[in-house]
C-alpha positions as CSV (number, residue, x, y, z in Angstrom):
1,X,0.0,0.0,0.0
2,X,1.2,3.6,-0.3
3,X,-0.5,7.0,-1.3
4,X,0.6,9.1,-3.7
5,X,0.0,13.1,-3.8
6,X,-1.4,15.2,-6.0
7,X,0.1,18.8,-7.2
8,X,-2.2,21.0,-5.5
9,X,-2.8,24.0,-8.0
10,X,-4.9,27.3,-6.9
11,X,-7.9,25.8,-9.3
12,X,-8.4,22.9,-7.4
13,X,-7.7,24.5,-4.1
14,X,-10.8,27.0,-4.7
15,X,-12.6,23.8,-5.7
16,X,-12.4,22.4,-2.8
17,X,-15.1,22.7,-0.2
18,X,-14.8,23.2,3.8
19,X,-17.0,20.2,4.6
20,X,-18.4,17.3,2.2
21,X,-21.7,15.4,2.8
22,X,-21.3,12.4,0.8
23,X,-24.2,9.8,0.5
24,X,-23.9,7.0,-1.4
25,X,-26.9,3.7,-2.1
26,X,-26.2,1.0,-1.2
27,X,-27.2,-2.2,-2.9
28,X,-29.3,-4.4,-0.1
29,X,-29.5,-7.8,-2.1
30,X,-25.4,-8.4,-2.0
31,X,-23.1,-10.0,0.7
32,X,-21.2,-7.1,0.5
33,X,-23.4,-4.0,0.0
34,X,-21.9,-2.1,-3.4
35,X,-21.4,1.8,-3.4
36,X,-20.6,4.5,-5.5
37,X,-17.6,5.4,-4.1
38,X,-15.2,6.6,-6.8
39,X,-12.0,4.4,-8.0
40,X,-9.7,2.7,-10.2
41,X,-8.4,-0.5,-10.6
42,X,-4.9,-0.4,-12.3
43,X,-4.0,-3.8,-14.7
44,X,-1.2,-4.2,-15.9
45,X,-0.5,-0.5,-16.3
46,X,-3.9,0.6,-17.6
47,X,-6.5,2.1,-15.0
48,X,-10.1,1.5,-15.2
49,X,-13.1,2.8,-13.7
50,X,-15.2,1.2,-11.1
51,X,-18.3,1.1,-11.2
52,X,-19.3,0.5,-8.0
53,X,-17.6,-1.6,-5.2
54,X,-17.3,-3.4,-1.9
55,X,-14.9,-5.3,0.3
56,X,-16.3,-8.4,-1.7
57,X,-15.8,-7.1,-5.1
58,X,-16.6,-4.8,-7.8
59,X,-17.5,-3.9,-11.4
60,X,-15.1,-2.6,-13.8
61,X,-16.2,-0.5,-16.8
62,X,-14.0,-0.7,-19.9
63,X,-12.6,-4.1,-19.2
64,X,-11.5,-5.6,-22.7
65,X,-12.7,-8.9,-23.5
66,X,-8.9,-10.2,-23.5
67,X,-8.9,-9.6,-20.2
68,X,-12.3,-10.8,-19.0
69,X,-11.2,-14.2,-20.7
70,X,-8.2,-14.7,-18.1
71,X,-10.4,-14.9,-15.5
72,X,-7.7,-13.9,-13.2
73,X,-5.8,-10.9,-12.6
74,X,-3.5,-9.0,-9.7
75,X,-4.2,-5.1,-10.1
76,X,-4.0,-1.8,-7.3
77,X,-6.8,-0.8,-6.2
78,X,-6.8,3.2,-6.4
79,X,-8.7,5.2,-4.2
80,X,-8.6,9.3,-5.2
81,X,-9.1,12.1,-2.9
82,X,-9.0,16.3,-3.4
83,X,-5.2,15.9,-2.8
84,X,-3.9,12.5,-2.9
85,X,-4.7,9.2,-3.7
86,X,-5.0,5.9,-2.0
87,X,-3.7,2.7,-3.5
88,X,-3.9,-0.8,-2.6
89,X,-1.7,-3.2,-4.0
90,X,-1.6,-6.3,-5.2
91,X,-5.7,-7.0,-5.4
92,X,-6.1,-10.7,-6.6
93,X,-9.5,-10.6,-8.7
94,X,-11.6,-12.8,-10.0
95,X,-13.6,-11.8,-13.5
96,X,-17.2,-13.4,-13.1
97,X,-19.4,-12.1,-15.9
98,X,-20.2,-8.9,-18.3
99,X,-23.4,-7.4,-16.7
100,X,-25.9,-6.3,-19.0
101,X,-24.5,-2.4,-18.6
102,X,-20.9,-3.7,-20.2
103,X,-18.9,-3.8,-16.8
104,X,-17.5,-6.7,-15.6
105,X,-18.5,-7.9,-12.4
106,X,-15.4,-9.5,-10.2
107,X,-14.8,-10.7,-6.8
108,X,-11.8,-10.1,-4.7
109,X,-9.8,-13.3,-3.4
110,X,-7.4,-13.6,-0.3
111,X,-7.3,-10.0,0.6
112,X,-5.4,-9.4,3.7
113,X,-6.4,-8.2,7.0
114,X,-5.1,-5.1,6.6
115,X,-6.4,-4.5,2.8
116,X,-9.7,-5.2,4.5
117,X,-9.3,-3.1,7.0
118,X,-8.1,0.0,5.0
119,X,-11.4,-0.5,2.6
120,X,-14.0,-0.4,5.3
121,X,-12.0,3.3,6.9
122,X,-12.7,4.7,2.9
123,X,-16.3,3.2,3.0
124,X,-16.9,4.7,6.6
125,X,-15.4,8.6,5.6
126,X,-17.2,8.2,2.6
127,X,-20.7,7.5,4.4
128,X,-20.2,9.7,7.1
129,X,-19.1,12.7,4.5
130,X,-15.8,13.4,6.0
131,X,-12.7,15.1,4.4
132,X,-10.2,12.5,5.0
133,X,-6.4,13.6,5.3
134,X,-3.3,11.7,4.2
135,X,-2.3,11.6,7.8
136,X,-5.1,9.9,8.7
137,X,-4.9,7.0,6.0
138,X,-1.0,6.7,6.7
139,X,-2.1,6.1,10.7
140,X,-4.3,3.7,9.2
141,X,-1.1,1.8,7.2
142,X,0.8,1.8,10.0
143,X,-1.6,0.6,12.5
144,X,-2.4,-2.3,10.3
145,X,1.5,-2.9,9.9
146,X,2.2,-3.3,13.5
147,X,-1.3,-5.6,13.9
148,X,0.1,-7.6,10.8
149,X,3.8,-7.5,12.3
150,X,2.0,-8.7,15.6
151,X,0.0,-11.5,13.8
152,X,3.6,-12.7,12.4
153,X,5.0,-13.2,15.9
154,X,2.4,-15.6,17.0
155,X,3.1,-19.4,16.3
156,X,0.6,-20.2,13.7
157,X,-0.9,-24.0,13.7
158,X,0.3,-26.0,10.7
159,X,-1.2,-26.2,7.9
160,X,-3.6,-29.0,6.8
161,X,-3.9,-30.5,3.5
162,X,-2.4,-29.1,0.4
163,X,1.0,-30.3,-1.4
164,X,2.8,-29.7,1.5
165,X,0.8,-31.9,3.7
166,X,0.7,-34.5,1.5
167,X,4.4,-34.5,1.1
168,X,4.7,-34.5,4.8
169,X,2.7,-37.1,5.3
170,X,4.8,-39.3,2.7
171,X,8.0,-38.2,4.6
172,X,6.8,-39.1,7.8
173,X,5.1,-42.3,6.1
174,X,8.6,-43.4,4.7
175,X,10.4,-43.1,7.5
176,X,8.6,-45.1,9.8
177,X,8.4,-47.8,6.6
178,X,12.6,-47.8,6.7
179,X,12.2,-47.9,10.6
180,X,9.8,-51.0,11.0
181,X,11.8,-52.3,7.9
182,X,15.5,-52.5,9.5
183,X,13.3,-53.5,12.8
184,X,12.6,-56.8,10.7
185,X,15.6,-57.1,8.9
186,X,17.6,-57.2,12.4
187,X,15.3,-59.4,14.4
188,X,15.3,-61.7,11.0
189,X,18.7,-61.0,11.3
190,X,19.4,-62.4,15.2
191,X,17.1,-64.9,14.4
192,X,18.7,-66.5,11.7
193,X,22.0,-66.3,13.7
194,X,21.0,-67.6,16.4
195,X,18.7,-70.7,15.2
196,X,20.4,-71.9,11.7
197,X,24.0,-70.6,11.8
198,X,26.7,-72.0,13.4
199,X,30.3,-70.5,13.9
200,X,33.0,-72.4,15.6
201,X,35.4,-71.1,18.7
202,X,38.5,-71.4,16.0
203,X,39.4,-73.2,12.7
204,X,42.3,-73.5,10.8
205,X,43.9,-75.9,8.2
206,X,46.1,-78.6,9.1
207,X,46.9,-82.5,8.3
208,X,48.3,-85.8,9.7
209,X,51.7,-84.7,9.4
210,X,54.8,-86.8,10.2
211,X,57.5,-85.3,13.0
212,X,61.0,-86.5,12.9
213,X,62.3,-86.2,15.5
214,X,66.3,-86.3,17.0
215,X,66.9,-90.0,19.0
216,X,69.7,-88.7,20.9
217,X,71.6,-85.1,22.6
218,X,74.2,-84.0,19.9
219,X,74.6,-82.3,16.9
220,X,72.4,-82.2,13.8
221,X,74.9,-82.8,10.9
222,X,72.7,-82.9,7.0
223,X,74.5,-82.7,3.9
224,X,70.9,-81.7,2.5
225,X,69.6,-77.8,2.7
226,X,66.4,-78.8,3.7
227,X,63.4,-76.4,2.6
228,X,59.5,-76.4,2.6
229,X,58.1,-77.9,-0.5
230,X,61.8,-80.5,-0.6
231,X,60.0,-84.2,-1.6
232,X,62.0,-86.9,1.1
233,X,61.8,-90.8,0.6
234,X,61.2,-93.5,2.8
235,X,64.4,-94.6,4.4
236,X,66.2,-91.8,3.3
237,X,68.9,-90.6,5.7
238,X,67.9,-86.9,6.1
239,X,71.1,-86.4,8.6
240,X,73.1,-87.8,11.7
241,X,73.5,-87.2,15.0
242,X,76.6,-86.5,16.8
243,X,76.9,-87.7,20.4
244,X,79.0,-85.8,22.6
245,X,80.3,-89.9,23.5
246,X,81.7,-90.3,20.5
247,X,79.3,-91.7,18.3
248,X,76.6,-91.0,15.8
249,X,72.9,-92.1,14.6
250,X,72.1,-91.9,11.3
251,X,68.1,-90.5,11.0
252,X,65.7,-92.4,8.0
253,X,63.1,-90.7,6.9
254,X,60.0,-92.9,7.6
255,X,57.6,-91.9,5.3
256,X,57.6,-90.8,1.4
257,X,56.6,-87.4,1.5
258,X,56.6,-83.4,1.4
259,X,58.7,-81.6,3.9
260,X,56.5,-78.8,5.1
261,X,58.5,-77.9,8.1
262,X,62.5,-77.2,8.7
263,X,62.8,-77.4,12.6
264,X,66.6,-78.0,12.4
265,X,69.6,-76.5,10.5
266,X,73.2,-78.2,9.5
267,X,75.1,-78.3,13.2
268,X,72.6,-77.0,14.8
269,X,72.9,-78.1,18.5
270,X,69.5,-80.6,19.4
271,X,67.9,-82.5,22.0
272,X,66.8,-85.7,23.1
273,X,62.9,-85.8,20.9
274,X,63.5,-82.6,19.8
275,X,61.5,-81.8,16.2
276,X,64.2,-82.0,13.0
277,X,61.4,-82.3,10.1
278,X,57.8,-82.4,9.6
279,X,56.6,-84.1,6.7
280,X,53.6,-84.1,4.8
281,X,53.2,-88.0,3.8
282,X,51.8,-88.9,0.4
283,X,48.1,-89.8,0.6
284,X,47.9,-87.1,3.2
285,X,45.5,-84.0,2.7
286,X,44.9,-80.6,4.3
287,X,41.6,-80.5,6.1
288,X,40.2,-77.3,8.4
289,X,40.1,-78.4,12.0
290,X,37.1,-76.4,13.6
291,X,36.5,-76.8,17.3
292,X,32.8,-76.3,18.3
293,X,31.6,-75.5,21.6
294,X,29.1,-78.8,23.0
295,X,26.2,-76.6,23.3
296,X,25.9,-76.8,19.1
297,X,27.3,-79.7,18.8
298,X,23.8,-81.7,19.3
299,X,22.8,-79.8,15.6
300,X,26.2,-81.0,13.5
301,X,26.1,-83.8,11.5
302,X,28.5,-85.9,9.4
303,X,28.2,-84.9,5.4
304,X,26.8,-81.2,6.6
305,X,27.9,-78.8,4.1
306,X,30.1,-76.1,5.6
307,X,31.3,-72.3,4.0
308,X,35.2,-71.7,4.7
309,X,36.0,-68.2,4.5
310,X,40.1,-67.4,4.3
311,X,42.0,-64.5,5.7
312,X,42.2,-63.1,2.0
313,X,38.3,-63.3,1.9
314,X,38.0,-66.3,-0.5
315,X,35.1,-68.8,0.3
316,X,35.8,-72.1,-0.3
317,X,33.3,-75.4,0.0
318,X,33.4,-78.4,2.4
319,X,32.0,-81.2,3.4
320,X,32.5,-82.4,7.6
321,X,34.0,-85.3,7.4
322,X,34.7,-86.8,10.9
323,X,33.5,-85.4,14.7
324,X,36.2,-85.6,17.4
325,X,35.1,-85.4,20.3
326,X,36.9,-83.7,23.4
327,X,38.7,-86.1,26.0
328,X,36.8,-86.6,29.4
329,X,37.2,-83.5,32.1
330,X,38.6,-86.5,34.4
331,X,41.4,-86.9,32.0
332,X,42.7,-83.4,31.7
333,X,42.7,-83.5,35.5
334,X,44.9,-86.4,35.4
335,X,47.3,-85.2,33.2
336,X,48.2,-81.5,34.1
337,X,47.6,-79.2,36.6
338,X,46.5,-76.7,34.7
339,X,42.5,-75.2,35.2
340,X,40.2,-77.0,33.3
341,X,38.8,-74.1,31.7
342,X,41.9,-73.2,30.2
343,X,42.0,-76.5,28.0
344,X,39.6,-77.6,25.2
345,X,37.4,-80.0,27.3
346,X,34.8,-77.4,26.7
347,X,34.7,-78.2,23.0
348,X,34.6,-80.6,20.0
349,X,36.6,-80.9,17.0
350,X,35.2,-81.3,13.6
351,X,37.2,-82.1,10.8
352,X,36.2,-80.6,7.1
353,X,37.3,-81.2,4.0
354,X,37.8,-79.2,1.2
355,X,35.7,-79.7,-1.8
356,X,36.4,-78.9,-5.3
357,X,40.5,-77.6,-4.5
358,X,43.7,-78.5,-3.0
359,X,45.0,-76.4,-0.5
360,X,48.8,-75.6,-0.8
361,X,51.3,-76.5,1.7
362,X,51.5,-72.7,2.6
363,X,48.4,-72.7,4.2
364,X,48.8,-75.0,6.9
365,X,48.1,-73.3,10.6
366,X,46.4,-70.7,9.0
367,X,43.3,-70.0,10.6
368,X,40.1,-69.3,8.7
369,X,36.0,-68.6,9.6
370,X,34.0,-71.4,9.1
371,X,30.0,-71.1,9.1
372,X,27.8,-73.9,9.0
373,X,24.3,-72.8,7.8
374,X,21.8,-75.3,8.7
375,X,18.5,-73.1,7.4
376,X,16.0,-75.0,5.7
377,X,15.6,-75.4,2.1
378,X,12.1,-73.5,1.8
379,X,13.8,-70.8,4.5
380,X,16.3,-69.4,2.3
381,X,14.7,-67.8,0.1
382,X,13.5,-65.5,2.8
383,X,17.0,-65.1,4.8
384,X,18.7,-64.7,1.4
385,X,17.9,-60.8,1.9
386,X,19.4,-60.2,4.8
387,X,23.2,-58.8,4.8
C-alpha cells in the first residue's frame, strides 16, 4: 500500500469545499453492500473505472474482452481524494461475468487483513461525509503494519492439507516404513543367527603330518639344505647325530613325502625328541580343523555342508567329514595341573574337507571362519535378503 500526492494547483484549491456530505446507495441484495464510491483499478498498467464496489468485489467498466477471458488478474486498487490518492496493492480478482451495462462484475480473493481493513475506513469517511487527510490513511497503514507484524509473531498452527501436507505425510510415512523395515531385517537377522548358523570357537587348516624327531643329545649334521616344499623318501637318511660320547645315529626318513617344516639346521645343537622335520606323507590331505563348543554340537552332523571363509576373503566349500570329540574332564585333570577351563574340554573338533580344490602346503596353521548354515531349504529364500 502507499499513497501518492497530488500537485495542488490554486484551481483545485478554490474547488475544494470546507465540509463534504457524501451519501452513497447501497445495494441491499449483496453480501457485501456495493457503493458508488469513486476508484480505479490499475491492470497491468492501464486504469479502469469502477463502477461500483465493496470489500467483496466490484464492477469494472471498460474491461477488454482479453482480459475478462483470463479470469484472473492481480491489479491496485486506487482510491482518489482532493489531494492524494489511496492505492492498494496487489488486489487478486476474480472476472465473473459482463453485466448487461458492459462492466465486468469480479470478486476479490485472499485479501489481507489489513487491505480489508483500509477498505472499510474509505467506506466509513465516505458514508459519514468526511474530508479525510493523508495523515489519517497513513495512521491507518501503520496501525495495520504493526497488527500484521504482531500476527507474524504468534506461532501459527500447521497447515492442513495441500502439497505440503501430502508430502509430509509421505515423509513421515517413509520413515517409519525404513524404521519397521530395519526392525525386521535385524530381528530376521538375530534370528537367523542364532537358530540356523553355526560358527565355531576357532578353525584352521592342518593334516596328519609326520614329525622327525632327534633320537639322541648331539649335533644335527645334513649334507641336505632342507626347505618347505623339498619331496623326502622313505628310508632316506635326512642327517646324523653326533653324540658328545663319540658316536653318531644316522636319522631315516619314515615316510615318502613333502617336507612342510625345517625345525633344524646343518650343526645345529639338538635335544633328546627334539623336532628335525615335519613331513607331509603322500596320501595325506589338508583338512580345516574347527573346534565347536558342546552346546551346538547336538545340531552337527557328518556330510553337513560347511562355508570356509580365508583370511584373504576367499570362500571355499566343504563337506564335515569326521567329529572328534573332546577327552573326558577326568582326564585333563589327570594329566596337568592346569584349570580345566583353560584346556579344550569345553569343545569338539570337527574335521572338514575341502571340496572342489587343493590347499597348498602354505596354508597349513592358517586360521580361517567357518559357518555352518543349517536353514531350511524353503527358509532361504526368505533369509537370502538379509546382509
Amino acid at each position: 500500500m502507499d499513497e501518492r500526492k497530488k500537485e495542488e494547483t490554486p484551481e483545485t484549491q478554490q474547488q475544494q469545499p470546507q465540509t463534504q456530505r457524501i451519501k452513497h446507495k447501497a445495494e441491499p441484495t449483496r453480501h457485501y453492500p456495493r457503493y458508488k464510491i469513486p476508484a480505479y483499478i490499475e491492470i497491468d498498467g492501464k486504469r479502469y473505472k469502477l463502477n461500483d464496489w465493496s470489500v467483496g468485489g466490484c464492477a469494472i467498466d471498460g474491461l477488454p474482452d482479453e482480459q475478462l477471458d483470463k479470469k484472473w488478474a492481480v491489479g491496485n486498487f486506487i482510491v482518489p481524494f482532493d489531494t492524494f490518492e489511496t492505492v492498494i496493492k496487489d488486489i487478486k480478482l476474480e472476472f465473473l461475468h459482463r453485466r448487461p451495462d458492459g462492466s465486468v462484475g469480479c470478486r476479490f480473493t485472499e485479501l489481507r487483513p489489513e487491505q480489508i481493513s483500509l477498505m472499510q475506513d474509505i467506506i466509513e469517511a465516505y458514508l459519514e461525509g468526511s474530508i479525510v487527510t493523508l495523515d489519517e490513511f497513513i495512521n491507518v497503514v501503520k496501525r495495520e503494519d504493526l497488527r500484521e507484524t504482531l500476527e507474524g509473531r504468534r506461532p501459527k498452527p500447521p497447515k492442513r492439507g495441500g502439497k505440503e501436507e501430502f508430502l509430509r505425510r509421505i515423509f513421515v510415512l517413509s520413515v517409519l516404513f525404513s524404521a519397521l523395515t530395519l526392525l525386521v531385517i535385524f530381528l530376521l537377522e538375530a534370528l537367523h543367527a542364532r537358530i540356523f548358523i553355526i560358527k565355531p570357537v576357532a578353525a584352521f587348516y592342518d593334516a596328519k603330518l609326520e614329525i622327525i624327531r632327534s633320537p639322541i643329545n648331539g649335533f644335527f649334521k645334513t649334507k641336505y639344505n632342507w626347505q618347505v616344499g623339498d619331496r623326502v623318501k622313505k628310508n632316506q637318511v635326512i642327517g646324523v647325530v653326533d653324540s658328545p660320547a663319540s658316536f653318531s645315529v644316522a636319522i631315516p626318513s619314515p615316510v615318502t613325502g613333502t617336507v612342510v617344516e625345517v625345525y633344524a639346521k646343518n650343526l645345529d645343537v639338538v635335544r633328546f625328541i627334539d623336532p628335525l622335520l615335519a613331513v607331509l606323507p603322500d596320501g595325506e590331505e589338508i583338512y580345516v580343523y574347527a573346534n565347536i563348543l558342546h552346546s551346538d554340537m547336538e545340531r552337527v552332523r557328518v556330510g553337513q555342508d560347511v562355508e570356509i571363509i580365508r583370511q584373504d576373503g576367499k570362500v571355499q566349500r566343504g563337506k564335515i567329514v569326521s567329529i572328534e570329540g573332546s577327552p573326558s574332564l577326568a582326564t585333563f585333570h589327570s594329566i596337568t595341573p592346569l584349570p580345566a577351563y583353560s584346556l579344550s574340554w569345553n569343545y569338539d573338533r570337527v574335521k572338514i574337507k575341502i571340496i572342489g580344490e587343493k590347499v597348498p602346503l602354505s596354508d597349513l596353521k592358517k586360521s580361517v571362519d567357518v559357518v555352518i548354515d543349517l536353514t531350511p531349504t524353503l527358509l532361504k529364500p526368505i533369509f537370502w535378503i538379509l546382509p
